[in-house]
C-alpha positions in Angstrom: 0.0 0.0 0.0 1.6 3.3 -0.6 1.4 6.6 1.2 -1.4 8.0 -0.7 -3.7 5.2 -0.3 -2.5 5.0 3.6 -3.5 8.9 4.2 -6.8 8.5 1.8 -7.3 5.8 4.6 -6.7 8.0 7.7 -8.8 10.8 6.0 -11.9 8.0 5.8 -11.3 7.2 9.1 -11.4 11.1 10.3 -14.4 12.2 8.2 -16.5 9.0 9.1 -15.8 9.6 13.0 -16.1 13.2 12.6 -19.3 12.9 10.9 -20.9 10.3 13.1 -19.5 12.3 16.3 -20.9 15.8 14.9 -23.6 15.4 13.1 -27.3 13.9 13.9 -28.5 11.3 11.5 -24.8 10.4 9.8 -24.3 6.9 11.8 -27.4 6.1 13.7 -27.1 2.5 12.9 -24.8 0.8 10.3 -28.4 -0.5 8.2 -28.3 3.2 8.0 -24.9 4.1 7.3 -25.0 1.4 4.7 -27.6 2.4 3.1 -26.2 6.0 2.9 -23.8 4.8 -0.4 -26.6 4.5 -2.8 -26.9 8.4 -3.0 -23.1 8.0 -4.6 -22.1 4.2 -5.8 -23.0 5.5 -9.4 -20.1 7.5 -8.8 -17.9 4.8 -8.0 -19.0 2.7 -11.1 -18.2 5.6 -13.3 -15.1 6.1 -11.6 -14.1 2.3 -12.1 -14.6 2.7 -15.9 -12.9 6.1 -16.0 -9.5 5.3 -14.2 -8.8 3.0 -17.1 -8.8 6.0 -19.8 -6.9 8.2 -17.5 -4.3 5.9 -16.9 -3.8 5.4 -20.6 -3.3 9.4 -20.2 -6.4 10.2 -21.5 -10.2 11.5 -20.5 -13.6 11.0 -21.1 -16.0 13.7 -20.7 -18.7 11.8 -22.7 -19.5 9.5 -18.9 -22.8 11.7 -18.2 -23.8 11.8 -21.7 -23.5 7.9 -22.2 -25.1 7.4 -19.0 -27.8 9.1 -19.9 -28.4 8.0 -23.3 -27.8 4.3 -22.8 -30.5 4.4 -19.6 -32.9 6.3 -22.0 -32.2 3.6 -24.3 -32.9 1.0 -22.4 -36.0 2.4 -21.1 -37.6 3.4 -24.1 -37.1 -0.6 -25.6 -39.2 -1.9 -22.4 -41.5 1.2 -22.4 -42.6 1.2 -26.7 -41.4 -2.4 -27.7 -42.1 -4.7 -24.5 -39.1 -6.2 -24.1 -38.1 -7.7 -21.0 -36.2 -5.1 -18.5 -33.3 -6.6 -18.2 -33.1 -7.8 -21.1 -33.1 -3.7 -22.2 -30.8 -3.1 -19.5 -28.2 -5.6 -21.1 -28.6 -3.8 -24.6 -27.7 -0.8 -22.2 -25.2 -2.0 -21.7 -24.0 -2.9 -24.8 -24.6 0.6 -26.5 -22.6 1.9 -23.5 -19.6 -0.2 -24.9 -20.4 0.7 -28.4 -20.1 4.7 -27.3 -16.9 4.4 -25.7 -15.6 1.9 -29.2 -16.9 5.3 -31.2 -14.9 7.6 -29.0 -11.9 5.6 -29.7 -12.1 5.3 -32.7 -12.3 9.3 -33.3 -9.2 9.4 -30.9 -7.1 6.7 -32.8 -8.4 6.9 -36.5 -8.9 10.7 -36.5 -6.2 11.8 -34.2 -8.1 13.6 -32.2 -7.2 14.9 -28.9 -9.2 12.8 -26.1 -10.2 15.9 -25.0 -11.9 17.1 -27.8 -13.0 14.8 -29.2 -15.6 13.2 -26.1 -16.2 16.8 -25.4 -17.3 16.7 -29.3 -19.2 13.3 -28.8 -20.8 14.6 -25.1 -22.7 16.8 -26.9 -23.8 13.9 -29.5 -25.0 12.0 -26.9 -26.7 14.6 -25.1 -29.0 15.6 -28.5 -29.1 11.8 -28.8 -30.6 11.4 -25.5 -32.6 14.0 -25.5 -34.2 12.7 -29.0 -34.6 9.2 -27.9 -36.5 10.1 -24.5 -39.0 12.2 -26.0 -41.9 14.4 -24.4 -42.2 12.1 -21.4 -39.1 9.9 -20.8 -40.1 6.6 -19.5 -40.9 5.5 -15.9 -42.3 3.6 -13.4 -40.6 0.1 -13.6 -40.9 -3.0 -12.2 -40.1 -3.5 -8.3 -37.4 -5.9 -9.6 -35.1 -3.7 -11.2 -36.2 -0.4 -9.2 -34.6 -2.7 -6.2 -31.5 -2.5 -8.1 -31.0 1.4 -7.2 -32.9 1.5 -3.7 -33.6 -2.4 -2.5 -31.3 -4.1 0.1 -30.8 -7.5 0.7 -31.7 -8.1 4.6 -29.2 -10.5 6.6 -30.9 -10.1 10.3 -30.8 -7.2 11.2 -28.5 -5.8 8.7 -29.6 -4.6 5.7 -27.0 -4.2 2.7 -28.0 -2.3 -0.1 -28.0 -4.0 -3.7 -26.1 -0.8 -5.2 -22.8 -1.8 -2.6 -23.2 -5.3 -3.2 -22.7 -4.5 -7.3 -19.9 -1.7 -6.5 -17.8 -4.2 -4.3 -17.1 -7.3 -6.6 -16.5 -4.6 -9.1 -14.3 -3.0 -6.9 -12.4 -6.3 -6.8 -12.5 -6.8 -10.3 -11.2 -3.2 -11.5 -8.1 -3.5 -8.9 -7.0 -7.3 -9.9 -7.1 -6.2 -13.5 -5.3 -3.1 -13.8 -3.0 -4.3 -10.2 -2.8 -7.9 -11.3 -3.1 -8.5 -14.9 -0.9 -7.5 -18.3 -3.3 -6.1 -19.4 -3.4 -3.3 -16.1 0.6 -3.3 -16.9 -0.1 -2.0 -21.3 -2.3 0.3 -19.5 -0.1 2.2 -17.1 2.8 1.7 -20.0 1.1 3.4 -22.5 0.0 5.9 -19.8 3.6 6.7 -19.1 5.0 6.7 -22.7 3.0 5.0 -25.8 6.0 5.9 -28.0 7.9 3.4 -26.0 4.8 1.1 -25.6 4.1 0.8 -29.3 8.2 0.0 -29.8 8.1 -2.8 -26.7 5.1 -4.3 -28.8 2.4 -2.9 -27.3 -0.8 -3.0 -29.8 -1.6 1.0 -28.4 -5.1 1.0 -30.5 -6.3 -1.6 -28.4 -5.2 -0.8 -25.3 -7.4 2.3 -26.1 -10.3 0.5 -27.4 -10.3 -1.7 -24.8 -9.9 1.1 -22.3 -12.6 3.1 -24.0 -15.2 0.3 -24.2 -15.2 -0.5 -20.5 -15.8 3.1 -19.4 -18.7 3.2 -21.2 -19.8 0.3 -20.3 -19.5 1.1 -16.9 -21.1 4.8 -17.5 -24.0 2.4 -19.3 -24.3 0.8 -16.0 -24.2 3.6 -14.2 -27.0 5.4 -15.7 -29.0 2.0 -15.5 -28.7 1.8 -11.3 -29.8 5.8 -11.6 -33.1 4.8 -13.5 -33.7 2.0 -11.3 -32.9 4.8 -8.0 -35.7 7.3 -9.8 -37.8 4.3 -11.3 -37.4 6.8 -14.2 -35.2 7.3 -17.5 -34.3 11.4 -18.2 -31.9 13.0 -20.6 -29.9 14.6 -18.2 -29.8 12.8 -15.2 -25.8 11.4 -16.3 -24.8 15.2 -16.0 -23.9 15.7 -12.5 -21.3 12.2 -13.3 -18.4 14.5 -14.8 -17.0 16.6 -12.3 -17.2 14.4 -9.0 -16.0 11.2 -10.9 -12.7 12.8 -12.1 -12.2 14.2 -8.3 -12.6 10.6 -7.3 -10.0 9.2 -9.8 -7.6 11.7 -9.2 -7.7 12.0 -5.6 -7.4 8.3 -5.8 -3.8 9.2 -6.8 -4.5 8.3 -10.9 -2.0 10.6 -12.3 -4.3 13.3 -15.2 -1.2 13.0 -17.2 -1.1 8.8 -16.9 1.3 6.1 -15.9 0.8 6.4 -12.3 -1.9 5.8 -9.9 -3.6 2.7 -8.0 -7.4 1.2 -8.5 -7.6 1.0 -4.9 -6.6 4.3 -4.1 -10.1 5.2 -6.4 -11.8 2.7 -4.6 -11.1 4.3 -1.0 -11.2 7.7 -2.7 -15.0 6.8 -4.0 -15.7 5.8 -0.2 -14.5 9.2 1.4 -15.2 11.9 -1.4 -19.2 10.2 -1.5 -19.3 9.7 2.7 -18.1 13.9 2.8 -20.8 14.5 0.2 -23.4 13.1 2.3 -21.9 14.3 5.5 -22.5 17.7 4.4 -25.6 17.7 3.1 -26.6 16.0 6.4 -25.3 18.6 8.2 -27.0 21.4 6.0 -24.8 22.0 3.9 -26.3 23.1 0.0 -25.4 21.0 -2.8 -23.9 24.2 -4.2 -21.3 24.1 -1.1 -20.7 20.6 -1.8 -19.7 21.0 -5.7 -17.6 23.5 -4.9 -15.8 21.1 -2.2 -15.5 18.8 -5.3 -13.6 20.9 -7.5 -11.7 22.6 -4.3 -10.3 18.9 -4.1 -10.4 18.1 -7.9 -7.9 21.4 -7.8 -6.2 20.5 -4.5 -5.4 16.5 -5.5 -4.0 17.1 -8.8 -2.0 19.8 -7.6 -0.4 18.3 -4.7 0.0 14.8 -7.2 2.3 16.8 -9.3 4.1 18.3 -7.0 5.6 15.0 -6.0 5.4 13.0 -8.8 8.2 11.8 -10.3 6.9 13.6 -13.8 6.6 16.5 -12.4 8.0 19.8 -13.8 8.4 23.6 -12.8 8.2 24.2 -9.6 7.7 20.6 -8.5 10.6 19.0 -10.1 13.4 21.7 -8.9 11.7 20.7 -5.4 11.9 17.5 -5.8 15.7 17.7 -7.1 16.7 19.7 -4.0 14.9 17.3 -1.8 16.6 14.5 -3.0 20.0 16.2 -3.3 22.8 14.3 -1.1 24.2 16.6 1.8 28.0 16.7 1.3 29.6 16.1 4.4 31.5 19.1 5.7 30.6 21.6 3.0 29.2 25.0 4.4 26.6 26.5 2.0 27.1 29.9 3.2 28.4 31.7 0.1 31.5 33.9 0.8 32.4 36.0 -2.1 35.8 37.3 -2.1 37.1 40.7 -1.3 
């Protein structure tokens, strides 16, 4: 574990105490307190997907908008054309995956900056959404999948929500495969230098692809577990996934730039940037107050990340280089000029 993810951990520890100390209705019970992630898992899930694209040094800012537009989707093939819900949720799914193969392919084929161009296809989406939902976006669904965003499953007395018990394995999955697998390894390498990745052998395109895919898959997924918390299917609802999904990634130590980072400091970073979140707004706080938290941190994270990262440059870097300078023994640094 490194020293990020150890003081991510600390930080949990302090807000979660602080908050159930301080503030009425944060830890009654821990049924409670469980149930307290489903107002942010989506988050997480996005988050999962996301830290892939970064760590190939790249971003997605198409996450709301496919969200959105696969859940609308979905929701209009069981609303108009009957088909079983999840049944339409998997198709969800699948157009999630097909978004994210379309945005690399406009970043490969076209040489587009990633930047641009899912800021370019965010805005596809969006219209896309929009047309596809219609005058009155679909809603009320069955229990079944409505208990996907807001059901537990009750063991005694403890009740764990169905949201936490999808983020979890996921969780697991995203940190063995980027941690534990060659494929995490192309990932981080192309991250830190795809000139030198592409030479080693490294099939870059694909890494991309495969990179891209997954994100929007999990956005897909996302967006589905939002329909199933609203037992409805809007346009818009993916939009508030951008900004507090790239705080989590990057305060979970995934270097913006690539080639650096760990899944489980996202994981733990998920946990304490959603539990603040709800602290606040337990404690009164507006939502206003809290998305200008987010980007505080967003701001905060990235800046204190490249200030010690061994890419760093300016500022950071001649720190870094007087910090690890070796002392010379017997050498006084007062300078003397000469009379």
């Amino acid at each position: 574990m490194s020293a990020w993810e150890r003081s991510l951990l600390i930080l949990l520890v302090i807000v979660t105490t602080g908050f159930g100390l301080g503030v009425p209705g944060f830890f009654d019970d821990i049924s409670g307190f469980l149930s307290m992630t489903s107002n942010f898992l989506p988050f997480g899930i996005v988050a999962l997907g996301l830290s892939l694209v970064i760590f190939t040094g790249g971003i997605d800012l198409s996450v709301g908008a496919t969200a959105s537009l696969a859940a609308v989707m979905a929701a209009q093939l069981w609303a108009t054309m009957g088909l079983n819900i999840w049944v339409a949720s998997l198709i969800g799914l699948a157009v999630g995956g097909v978004l994210g193969g379309i945005n690399a392919a406009v970043i490969v084929f076209l040489r587009i900056e990633p930047l641009i161009a899912t800021l370019a296809t965010s805005f596809i989406y969006t219209s896309a959404a929009v047309a596809v939902a219609g005058d009155a976006p679909p809603s009320g669904f069955p229990d079944a999948f409505n208990s996907l965003g807001s059901g537990a499953l009750s063991l005694g007395h403890l009740q764990f929500p169905f949201q936490l018990l999808l983020f979890l394995p996921l969780a697991v999955l995203f940190w063995l495969l980027v941690g534990r697998s060659a494929f995490g390894r192309k990932l981080v390498t192309v991250g830190y230098n795809s000139e030198a990745a592409r030479y080693s052998g490294i099939r870059v395109p694909r890494v991309l692809a495969a990179a891209y895919v997954i994100s929007g898959m999990m956005a897909a997924l996302a967006g589905l577990v939002l329909s199933a918390y609203y037992s409805a299917a809007r346009a818009d609802m993916g939009d508030v996934l951008l900004l507090t999904t790239i705080a989590m990634v990057v305060l979970g130590g995934v270097s913006i730039f690539g080639g650096e980072g760990s899944m489980g400091g996202v994981i733990v970073a998920v946990l304490l940037l959603g539990l603040l979140r709800q602290g606040m707004l337990i404690a009164g706080f507006s939502d206003m107050v809290t998305s200008m938290l987010t980007g505080a941190i967003l701001i905060g994270s990235i800046a204190v990340r490249n200030l010690f990262s061994t890419r760093a440059s300016g500022f950071g870097r001649r720190l870094l280089a007087f910090v690890r300078r070796p002392a010379v023994a017997g050498t006084d640094i007062t300078r003397h000029d000469a009379p």
